[in-house]
Structure formats: C-alpha cells, structure tokens
SEBA-137996 format. One line per field, with one value per atom (N, C-alpha, C): x, y, z; atom name; residue number from 1; residue in three letters. Coordinates in steps of 0.1 Angstrom, whole numbers, plus 5000, padded with zeros to 4 digits. Example, Ala and Ser with C-alpha at 12.3 -4.5 7.8 and 13.67 -1.06 7.14 Angstrom:
BEGIN
xx	(5132 | 5123 | 5132 | 5128 | 5137 | 5129) $
yy	(4943 | 4955 | 4967 | 4978 | 4989 | 5000) $
zz	(5078 | 5078 | 5078 | 5071 | 5071 | 5079) $
a	(N | CA | C | N | CA | C) $
k	(1 | 1 | 1 | 2 | 2 | 2) $
r	(ALA | ALA | ALA | SER | SER | SER) $
This chain:
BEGIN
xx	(5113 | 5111 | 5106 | 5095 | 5093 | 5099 | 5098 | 5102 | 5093 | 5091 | 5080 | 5085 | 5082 | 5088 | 5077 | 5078 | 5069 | 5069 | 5055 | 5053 | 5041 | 5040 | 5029 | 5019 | 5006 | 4995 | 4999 | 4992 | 4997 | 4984 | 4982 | 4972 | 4958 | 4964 | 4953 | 4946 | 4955 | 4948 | 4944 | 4939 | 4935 | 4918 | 4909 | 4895 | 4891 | 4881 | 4879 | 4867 | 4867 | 4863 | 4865 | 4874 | 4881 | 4890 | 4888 | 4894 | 4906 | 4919 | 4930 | 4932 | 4934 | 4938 | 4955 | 4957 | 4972 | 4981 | 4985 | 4995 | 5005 | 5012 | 5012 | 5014 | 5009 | 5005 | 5019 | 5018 | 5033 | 5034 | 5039 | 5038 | 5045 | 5042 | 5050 | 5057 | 5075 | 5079 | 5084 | 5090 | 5094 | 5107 | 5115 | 5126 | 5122 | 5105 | 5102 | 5101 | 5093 | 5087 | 5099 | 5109 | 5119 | 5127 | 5131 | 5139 | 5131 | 5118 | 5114 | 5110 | 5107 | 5102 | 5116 | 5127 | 5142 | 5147 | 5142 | 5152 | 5141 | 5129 | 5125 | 5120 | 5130 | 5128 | 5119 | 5109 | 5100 | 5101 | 5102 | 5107 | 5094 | 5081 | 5071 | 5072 | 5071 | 5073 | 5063 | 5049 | 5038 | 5043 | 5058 | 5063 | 5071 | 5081 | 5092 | 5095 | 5084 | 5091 | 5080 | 5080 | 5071 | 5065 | 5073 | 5069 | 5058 | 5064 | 5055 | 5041 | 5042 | 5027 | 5020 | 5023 | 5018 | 5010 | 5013 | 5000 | 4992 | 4994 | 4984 | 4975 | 4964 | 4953 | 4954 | 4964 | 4960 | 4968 | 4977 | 4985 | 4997 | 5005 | 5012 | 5019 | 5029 | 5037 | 5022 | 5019 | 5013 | 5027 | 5022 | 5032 | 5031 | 5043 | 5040 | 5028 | 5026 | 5010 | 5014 | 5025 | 5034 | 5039 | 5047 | 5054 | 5037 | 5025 | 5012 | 5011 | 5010 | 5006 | 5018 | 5028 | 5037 | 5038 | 5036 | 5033 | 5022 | 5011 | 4999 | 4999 | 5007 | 5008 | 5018 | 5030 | 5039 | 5034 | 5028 | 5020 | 5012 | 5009 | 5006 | 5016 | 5025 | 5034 | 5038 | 5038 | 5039 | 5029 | 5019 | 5003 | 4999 | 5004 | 5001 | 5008 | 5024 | 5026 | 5043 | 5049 | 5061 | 5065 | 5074 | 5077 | 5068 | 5056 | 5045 | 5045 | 5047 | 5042 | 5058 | 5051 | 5064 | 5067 | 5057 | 5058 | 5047 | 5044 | 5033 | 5031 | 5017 | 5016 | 5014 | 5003 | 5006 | 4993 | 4990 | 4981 | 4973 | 4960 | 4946 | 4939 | 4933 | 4924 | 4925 | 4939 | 4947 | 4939 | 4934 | 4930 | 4932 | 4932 | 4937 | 4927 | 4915 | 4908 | 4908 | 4918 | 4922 | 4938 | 4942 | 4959 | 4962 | 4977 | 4981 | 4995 | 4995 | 5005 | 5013 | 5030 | 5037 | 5033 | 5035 | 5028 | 5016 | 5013 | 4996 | 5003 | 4997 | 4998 | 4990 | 4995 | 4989 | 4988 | 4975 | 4970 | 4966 | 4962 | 4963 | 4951 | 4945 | 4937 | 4933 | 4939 | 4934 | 4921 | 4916 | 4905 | 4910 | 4908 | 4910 | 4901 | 4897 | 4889 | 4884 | 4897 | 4896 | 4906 | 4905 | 4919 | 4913 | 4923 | 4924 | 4936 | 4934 | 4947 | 4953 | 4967 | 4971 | 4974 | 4966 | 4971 | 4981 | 4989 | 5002 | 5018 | 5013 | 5020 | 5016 | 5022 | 5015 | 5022 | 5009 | 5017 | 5018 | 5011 | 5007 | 4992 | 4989 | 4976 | 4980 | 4970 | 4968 | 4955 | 4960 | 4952 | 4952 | 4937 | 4936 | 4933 | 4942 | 4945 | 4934 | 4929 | 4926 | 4928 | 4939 | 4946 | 4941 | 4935 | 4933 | 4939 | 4942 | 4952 | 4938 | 4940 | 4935 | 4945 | 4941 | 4949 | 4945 | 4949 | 4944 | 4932 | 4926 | 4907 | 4900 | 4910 | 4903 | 4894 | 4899 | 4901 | 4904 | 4900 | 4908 | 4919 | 4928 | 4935 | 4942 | 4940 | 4947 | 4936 | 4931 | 4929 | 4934 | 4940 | 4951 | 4943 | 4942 | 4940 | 4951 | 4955 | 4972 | 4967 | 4970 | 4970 | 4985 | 4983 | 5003 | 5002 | 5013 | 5013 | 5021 | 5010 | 5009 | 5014 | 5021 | 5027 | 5012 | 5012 | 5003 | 5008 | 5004 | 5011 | 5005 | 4998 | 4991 | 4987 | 4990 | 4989 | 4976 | 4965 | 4955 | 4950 | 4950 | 4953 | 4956 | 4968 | 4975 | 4965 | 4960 | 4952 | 4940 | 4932 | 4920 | 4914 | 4921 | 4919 | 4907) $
yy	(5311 | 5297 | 5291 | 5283 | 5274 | 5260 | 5258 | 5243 | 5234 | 5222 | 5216 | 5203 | 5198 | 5184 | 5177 | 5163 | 5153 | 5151 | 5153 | 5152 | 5145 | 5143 | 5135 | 5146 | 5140 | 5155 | 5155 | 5168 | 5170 | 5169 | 5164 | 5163 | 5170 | 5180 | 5197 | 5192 | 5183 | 5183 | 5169 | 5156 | 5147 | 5151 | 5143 | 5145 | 5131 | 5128 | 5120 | 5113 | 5103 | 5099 | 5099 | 5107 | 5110 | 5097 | 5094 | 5078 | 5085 | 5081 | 5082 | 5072 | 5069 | 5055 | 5058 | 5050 | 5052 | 5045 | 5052 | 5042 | 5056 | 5044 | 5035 | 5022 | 5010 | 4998 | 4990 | 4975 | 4976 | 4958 | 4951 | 4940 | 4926 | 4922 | 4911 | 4905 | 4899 | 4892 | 4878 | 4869 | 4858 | 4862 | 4870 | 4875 | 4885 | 4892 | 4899 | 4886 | 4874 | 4871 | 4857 | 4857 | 4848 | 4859 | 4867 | 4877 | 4881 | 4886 | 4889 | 4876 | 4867 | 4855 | 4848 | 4850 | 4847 | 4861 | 4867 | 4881 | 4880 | 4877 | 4876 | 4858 | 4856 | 4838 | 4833 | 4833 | 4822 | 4814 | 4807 | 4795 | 4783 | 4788 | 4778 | 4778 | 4765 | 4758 | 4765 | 4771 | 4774 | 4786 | 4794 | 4805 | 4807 | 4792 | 4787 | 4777 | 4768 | 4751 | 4751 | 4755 | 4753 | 4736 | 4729 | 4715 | 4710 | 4715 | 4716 | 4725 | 4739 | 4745 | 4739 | 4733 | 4725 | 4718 | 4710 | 4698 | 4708 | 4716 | 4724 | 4729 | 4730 | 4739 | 4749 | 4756 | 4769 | 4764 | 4756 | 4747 | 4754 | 4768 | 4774 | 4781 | 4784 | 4796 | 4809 | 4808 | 4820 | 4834 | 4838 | 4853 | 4856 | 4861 | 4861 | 4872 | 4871 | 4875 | 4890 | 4891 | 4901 | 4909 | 4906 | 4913 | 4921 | 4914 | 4917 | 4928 | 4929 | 4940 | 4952 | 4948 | 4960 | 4968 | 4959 | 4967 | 4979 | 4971 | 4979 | 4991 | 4990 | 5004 | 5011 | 5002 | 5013 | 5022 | 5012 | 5023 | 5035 | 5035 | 5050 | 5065 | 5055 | 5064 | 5081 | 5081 | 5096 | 5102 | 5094 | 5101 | 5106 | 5102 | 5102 | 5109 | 5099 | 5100 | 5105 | 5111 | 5109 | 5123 | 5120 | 5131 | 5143 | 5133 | 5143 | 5133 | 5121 | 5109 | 5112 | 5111 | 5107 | 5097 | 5089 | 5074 | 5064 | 5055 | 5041 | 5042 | 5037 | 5036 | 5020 | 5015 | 5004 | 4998 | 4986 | 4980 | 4974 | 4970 | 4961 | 4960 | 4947 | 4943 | 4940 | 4933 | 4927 | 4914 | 4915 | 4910 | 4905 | 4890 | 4886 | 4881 | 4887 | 4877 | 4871 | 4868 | 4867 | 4863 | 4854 | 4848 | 4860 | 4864 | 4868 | 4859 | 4860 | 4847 | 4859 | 4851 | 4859 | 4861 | 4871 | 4879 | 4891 | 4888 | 4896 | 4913 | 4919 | 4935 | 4942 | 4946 | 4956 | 4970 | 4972 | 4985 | 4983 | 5002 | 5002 | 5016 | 5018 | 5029 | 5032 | 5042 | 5043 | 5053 | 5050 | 5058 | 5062 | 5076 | 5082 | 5078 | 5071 | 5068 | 5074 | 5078 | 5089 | 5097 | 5107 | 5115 | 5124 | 5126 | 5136 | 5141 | 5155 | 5158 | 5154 | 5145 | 5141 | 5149 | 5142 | 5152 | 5151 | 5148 | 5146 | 5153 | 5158 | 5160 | 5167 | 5185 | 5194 | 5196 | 5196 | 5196 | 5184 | 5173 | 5162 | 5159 | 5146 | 5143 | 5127 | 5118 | 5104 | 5105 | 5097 | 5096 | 5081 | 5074 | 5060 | 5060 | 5054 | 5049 | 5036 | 5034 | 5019 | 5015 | 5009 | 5007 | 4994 | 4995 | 4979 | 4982 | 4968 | 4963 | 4957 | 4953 | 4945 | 4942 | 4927 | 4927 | 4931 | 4926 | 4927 | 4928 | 4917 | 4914 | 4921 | 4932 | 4942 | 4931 | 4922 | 4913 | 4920 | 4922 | 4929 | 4915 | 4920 | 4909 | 4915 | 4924 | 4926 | 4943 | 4939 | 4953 | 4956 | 4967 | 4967 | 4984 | 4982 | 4996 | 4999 | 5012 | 5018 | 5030 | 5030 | 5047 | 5050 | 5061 | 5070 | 5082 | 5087 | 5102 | 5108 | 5120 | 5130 | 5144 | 5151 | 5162 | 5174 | 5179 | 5198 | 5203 | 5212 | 5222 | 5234 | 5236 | 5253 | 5253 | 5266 | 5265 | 5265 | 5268 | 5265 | 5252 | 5244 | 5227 | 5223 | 5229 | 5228 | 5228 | 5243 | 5251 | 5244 | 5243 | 5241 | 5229 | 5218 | 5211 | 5211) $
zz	(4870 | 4869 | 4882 | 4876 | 4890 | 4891 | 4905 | 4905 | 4911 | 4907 | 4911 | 4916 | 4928 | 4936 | 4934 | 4934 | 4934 | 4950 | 4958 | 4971 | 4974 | 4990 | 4992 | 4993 | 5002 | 5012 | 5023 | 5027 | 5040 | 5047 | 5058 | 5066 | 5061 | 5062 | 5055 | 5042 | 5032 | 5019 | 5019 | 5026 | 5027 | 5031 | 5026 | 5031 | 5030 | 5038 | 5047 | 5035 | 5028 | 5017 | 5002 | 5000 | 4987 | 4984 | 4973 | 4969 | 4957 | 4959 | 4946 | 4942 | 4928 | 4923 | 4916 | 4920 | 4918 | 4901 | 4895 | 4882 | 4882 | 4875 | 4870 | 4875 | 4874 | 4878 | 4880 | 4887 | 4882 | 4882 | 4872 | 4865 | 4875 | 4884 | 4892 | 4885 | 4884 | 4878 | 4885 | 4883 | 4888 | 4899 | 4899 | 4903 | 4917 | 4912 | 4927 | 4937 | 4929 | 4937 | 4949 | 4942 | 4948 | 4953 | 4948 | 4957 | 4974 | 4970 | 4982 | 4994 | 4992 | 4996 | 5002 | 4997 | 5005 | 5010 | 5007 | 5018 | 5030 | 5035 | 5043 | 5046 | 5047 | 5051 | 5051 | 5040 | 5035 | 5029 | 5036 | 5026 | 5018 | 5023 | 5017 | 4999 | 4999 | 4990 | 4975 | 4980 | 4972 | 4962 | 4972 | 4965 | 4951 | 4957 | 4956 | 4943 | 4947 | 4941 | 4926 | 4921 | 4903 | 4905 | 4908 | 4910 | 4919 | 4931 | 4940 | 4937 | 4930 | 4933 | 4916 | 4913 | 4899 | 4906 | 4916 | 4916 | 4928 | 4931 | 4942 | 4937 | 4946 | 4944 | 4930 | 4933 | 4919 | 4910 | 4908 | 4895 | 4892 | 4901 | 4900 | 4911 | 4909 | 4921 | 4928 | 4943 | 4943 | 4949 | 4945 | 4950 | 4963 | 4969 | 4989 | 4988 | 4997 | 5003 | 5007 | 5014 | 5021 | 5007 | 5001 | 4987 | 4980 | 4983 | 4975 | 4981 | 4997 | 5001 | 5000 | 5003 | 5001 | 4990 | 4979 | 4964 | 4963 | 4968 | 4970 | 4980 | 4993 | 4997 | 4987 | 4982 | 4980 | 4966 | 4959 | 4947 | 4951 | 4964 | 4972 | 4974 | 4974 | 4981 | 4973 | 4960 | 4951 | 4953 | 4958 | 4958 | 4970 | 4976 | 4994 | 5003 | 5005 | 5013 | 5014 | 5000 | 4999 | 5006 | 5018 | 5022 | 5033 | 5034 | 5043 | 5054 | 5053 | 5066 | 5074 | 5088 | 5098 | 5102 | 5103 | 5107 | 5105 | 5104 | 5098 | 5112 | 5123 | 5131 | 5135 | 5117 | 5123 | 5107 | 5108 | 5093 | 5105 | 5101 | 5103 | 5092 | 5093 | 5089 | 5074 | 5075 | 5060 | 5054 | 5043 | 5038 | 5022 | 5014 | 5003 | 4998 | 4985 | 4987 | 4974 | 4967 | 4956 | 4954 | 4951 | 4948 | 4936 | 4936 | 4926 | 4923 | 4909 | 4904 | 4897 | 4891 | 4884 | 4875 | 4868 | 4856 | 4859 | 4868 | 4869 | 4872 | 4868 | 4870 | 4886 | 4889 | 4904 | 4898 | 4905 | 4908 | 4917 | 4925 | 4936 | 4937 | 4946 | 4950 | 4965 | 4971 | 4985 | 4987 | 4998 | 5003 | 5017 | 5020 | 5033 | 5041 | 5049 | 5057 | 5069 | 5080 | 5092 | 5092 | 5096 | 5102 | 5112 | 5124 | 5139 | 5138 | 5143 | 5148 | 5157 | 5161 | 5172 | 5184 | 5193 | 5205 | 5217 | 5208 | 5216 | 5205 | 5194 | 5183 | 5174 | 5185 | 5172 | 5161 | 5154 | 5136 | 5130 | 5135 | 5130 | 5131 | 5118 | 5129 | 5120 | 5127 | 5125 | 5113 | 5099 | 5089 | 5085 | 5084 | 5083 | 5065 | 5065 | 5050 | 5047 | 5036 | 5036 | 5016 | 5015 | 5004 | 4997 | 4983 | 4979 | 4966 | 4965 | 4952 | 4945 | 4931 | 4919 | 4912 | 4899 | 4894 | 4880 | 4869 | 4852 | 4852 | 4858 | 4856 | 4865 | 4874 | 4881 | 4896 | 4898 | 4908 | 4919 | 4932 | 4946 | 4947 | 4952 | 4958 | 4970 | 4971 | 4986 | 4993 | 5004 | 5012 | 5026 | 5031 | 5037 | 5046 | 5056 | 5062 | 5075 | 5070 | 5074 | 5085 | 5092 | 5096 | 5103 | 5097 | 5099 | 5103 | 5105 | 5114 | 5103 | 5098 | 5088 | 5093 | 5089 | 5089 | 5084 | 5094 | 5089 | 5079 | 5071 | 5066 | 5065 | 5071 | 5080 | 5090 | 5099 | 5112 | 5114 | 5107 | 5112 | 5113 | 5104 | 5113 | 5120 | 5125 | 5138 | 5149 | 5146 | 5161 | 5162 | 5149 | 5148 | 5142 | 5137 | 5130 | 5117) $
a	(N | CA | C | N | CA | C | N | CA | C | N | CA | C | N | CA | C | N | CA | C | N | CA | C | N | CA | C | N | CA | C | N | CA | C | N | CA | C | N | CA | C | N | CA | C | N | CA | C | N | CA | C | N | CA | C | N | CA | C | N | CA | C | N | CA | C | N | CA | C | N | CA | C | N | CA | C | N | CA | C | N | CA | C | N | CA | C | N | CA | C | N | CA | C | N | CA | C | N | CA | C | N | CA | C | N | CA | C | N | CA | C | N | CA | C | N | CA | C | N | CA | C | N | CA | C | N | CA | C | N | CA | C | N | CA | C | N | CA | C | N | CA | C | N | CA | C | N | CA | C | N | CA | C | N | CA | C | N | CA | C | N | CA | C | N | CA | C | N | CA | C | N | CA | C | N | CA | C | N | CA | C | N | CA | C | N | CA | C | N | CA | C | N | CA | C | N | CA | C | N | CA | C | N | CA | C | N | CA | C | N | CA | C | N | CA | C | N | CA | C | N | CA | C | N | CA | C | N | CA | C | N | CA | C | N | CA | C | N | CA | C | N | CA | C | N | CA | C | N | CA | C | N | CA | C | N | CA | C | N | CA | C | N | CA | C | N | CA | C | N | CA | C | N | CA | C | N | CA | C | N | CA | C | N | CA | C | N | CA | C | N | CA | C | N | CA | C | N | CA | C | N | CA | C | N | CA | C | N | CA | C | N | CA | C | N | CA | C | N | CA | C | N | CA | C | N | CA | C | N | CA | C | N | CA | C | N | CA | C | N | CA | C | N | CA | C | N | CA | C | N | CA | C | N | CA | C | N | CA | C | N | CA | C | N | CA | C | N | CA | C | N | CA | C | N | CA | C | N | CA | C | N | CA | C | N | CA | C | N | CA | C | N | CA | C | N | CA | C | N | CA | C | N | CA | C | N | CA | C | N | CA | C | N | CA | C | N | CA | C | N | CA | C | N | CA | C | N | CA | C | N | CA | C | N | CA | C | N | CA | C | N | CA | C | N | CA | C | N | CA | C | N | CA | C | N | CA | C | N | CA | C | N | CA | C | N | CA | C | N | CA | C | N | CA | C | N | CA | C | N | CA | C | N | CA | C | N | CA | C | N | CA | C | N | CA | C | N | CA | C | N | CA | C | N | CA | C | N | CA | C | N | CA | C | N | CA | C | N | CA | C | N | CA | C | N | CA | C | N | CA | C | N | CA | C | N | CA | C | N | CA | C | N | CA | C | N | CA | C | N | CA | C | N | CA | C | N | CA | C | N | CA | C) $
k	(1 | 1 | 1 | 2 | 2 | 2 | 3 | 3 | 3 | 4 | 4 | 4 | 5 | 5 | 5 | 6 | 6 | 6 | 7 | 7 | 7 | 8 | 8 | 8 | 9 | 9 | 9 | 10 | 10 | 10 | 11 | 11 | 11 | 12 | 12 | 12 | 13 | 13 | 13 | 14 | 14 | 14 | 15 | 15 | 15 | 16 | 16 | 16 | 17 | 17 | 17 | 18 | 18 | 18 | 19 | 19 | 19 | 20 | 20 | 20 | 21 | 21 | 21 | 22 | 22 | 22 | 23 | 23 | 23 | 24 | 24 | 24 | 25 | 25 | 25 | 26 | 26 | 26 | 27 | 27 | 27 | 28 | 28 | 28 | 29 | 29 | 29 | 30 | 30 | 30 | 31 | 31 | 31 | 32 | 32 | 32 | 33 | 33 | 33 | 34 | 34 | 34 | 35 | 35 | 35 | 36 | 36 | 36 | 37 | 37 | 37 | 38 | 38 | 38 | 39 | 39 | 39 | 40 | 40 | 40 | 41 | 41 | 41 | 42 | 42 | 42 | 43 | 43 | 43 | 44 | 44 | 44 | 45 | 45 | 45 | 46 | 46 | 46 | 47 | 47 | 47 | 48 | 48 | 48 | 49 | 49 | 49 | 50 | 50 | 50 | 51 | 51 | 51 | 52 | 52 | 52 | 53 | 53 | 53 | 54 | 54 | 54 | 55 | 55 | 55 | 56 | 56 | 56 | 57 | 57 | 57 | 58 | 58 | 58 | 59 | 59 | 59 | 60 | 60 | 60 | 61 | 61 | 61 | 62 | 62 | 62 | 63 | 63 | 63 | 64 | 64 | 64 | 65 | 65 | 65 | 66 | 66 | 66 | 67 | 67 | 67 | 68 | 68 | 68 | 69 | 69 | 69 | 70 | 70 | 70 | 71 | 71 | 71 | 72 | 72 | 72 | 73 | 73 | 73 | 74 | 74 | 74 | 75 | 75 | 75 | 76 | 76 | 76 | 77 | 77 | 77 | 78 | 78 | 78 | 79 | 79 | 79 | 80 | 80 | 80 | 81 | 81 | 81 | 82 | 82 | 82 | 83 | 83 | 83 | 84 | 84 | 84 | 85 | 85 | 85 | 86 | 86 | 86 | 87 | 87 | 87 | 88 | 88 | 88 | 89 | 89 | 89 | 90 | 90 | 90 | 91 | 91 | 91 | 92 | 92 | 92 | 93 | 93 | 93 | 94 | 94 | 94 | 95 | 95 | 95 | 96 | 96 | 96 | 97 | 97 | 97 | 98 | 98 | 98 | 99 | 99 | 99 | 100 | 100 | 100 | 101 | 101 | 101 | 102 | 102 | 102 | 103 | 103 | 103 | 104 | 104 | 104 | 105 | 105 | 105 | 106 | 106 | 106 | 107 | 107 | 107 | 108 | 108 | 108 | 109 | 109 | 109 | 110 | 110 | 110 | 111 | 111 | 111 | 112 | 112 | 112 | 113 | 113 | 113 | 114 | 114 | 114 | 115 | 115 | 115 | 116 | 116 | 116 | 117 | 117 | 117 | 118 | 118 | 118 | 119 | 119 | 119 | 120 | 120 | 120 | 121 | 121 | 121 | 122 | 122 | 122 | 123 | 123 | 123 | 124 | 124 | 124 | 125 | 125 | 125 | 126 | 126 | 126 | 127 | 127 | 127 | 128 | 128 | 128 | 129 | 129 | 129 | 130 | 130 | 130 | 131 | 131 | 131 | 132 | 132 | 132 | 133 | 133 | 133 | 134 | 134 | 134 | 135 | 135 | 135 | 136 | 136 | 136 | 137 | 137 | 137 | 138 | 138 | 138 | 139 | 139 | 139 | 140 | 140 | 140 | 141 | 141 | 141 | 142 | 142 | 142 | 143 | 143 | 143 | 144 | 144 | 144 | 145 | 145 | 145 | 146 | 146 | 146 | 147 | 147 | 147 | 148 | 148 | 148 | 149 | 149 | 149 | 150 | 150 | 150 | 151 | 151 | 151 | 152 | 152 | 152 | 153 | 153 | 153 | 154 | 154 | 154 | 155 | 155 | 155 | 156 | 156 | 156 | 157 | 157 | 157 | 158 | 158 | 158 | 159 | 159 | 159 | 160 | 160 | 160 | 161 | 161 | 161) $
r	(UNK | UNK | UNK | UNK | UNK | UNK | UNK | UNK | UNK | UNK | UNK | UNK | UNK | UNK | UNK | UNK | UNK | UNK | UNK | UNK | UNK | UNK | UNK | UNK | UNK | UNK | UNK | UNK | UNK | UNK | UNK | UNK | UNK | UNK | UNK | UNK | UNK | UNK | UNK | UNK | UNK | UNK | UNK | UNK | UNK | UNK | UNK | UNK | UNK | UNK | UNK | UNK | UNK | UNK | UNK | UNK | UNK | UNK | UNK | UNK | UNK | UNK | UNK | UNK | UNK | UNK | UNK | UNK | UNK | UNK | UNK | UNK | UNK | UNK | UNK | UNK | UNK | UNK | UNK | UNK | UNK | UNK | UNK | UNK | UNK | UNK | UNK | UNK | UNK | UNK | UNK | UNK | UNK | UNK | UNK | UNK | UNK | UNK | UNK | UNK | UNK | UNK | UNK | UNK | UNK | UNK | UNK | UNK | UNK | UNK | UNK | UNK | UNK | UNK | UNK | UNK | UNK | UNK | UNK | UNK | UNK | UNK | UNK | UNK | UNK | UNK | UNK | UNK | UNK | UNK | UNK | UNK | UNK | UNK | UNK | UNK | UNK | UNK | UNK | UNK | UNK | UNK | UNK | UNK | UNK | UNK | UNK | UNK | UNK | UNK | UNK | UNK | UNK | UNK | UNK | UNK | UNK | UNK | UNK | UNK | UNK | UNK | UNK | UNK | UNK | UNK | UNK | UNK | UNK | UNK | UNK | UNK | UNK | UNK | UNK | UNK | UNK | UNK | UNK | UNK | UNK | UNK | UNK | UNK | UNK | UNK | UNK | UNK | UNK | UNK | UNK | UNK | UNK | UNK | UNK | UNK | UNK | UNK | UNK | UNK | UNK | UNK | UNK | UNK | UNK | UNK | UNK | UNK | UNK | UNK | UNK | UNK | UNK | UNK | UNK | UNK | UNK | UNK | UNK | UNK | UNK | UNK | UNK | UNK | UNK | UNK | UNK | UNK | UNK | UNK | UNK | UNK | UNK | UNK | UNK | UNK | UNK | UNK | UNK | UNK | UNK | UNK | UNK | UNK | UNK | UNK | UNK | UNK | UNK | UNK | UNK | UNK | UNK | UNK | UNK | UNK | UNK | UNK | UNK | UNK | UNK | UNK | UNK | UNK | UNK | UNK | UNK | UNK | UNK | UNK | UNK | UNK | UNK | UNK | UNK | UNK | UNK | UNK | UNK | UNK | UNK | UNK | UNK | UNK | UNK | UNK | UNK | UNK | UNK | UNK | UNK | UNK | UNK | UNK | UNK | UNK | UNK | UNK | UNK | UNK | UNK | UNK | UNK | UNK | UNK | UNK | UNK | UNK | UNK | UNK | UNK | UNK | UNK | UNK | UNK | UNK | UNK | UNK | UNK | UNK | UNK | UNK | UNK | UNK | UNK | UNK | UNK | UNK | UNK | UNK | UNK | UNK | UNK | UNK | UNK | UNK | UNK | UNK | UNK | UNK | UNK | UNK | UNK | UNK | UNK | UNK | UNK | UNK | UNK | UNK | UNK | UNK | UNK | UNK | UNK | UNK | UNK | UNK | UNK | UNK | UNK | UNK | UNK | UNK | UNK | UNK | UNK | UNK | UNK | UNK | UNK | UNK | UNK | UNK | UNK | UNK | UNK | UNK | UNK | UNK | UNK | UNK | UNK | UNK | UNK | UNK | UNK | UNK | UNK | UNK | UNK | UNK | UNK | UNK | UNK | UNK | UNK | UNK | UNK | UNK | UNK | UNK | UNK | UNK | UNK | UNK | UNK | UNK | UNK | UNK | UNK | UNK | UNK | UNK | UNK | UNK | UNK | UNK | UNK | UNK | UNK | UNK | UNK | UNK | UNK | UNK | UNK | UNK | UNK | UNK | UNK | UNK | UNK | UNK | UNK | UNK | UNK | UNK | UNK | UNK | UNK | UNK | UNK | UNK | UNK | UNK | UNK | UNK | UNK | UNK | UNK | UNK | UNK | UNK | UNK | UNK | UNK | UNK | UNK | UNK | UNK | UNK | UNK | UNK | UNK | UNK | UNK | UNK | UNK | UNK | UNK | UNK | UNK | UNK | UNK | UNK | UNK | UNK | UNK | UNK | UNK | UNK | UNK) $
C-alpha cells in the first residue's frame, strides 16, 4: 500500500515561469467579511454599515481588502506551499484593481517568478511567488507578490542549485 500526503513543492520542483491555478475557488460570505474586519480592528464603515456603503460609490458593503488578499494566497497553499515553506519573508507590490463584494467567488493562480538558493540557509532557497485573485467575471481583483523560504529536497539543490 501506498500512502499519499497532500504537500506543497519543494524548492527543486518550482520553475521559474510555470503558472498553477488553484480550486477549488471559494465563495465570500457576509460572516467572512464581518468576522475578519472586527478580529482585526477595522472598523470602516464601507465594510461594516449596509447603510452607509448604499449611498457610496459601489452602492454596497466592499469586502476588506486584507481578507481579499489572504484568501488569494491562502488558495495557494495545497498547491505550493503546505509543509515545504519555512517562513513568508515578506509581500510587495499589493495591488486591488477591482472591489470584491459579498457573494463574489475567488480564484486564485500563482506564477513563480524568481527563485535562489539562499546563501545563508543550506537546504533552503528564496522563491518569489506572485499570486492573483479574480472573481466570477474572471475580474483580477487582487495581485500580491510573496517571496518565502522554501525547503530543498535533494542534495543536489542544496550543492548546486
């Protein structure tokens, strides 16, 4: 019998342009979007108040901007990064260019953009993620570039990159 774990890549099996799109997608509800918007003290009204974002610009609740992006990496995560990343180093060049409101559906697809072996950390290297969200109408609404410290998994990566 074999056994099979759901894992991320390891440094080794990332290439440098290869795009994964990720589902299954996953449906914003009213309850992400007030849960997450008070567990991290937002309190703008645009999130929040139905009354208030009625007469606004979009005529509705927009969904936190922050909750947009976290969805969008985290729909990476089976694909990527579960269990191979050691640590997030850090996000640039966050970008929204599209509101998403309650109801709308996310998907997500990253592109590998760089990776090095770190040289301070054998057996890792630094891989630049660059993650964008859409929503139903295939809309971007969120692009988000990550780079994290990726675990090797052959010594020849290690030695040789």
């Amino acid at each position: 019998m074999t056994v099979h774990r759901r894992r991320g890549k390891y440094f080794d099996e990332l290439i440098t342009g290869d795009v994964y799109e990720h589902r299954p997608g996953r449906t914003v509800t009213e309850a992400d979007n007030v849960l997450f918007t008070t567990l991290t003290m937002n309190t703008q009204s645009l999130h929040l108040d139905a009354e208030f974002a009625r007469i606004q610009e979009f005529g509705q609740r927009l969904v936190n901007s922050l909750f947009t992006m976290s969805t969008v990496v985290g729909l990476s995560v089976a694909d990527l990064t579960e269990g191979t990343t050691v640590a997030n180093l850090g996000f640039s060049d966050i970008r929204f260019p599209a509101p998403v409101f309650i109801g709308d559906t996310l998907t997500a697809e990253t592109e590998i953009v760089d990776k090095r072996l770190s040289s301070s950390r054998p057996g890792q290297g630094v891989v630049t993620f660059e993650h964008r969200g859409r929503n139903q109408r295939e809309e971007i609404v969120c692009i988000a570039r990550r780079a994290a410290l990726v675990l090797c998994e052959s010594p020849v990566a290690v030695r040789h990159g």
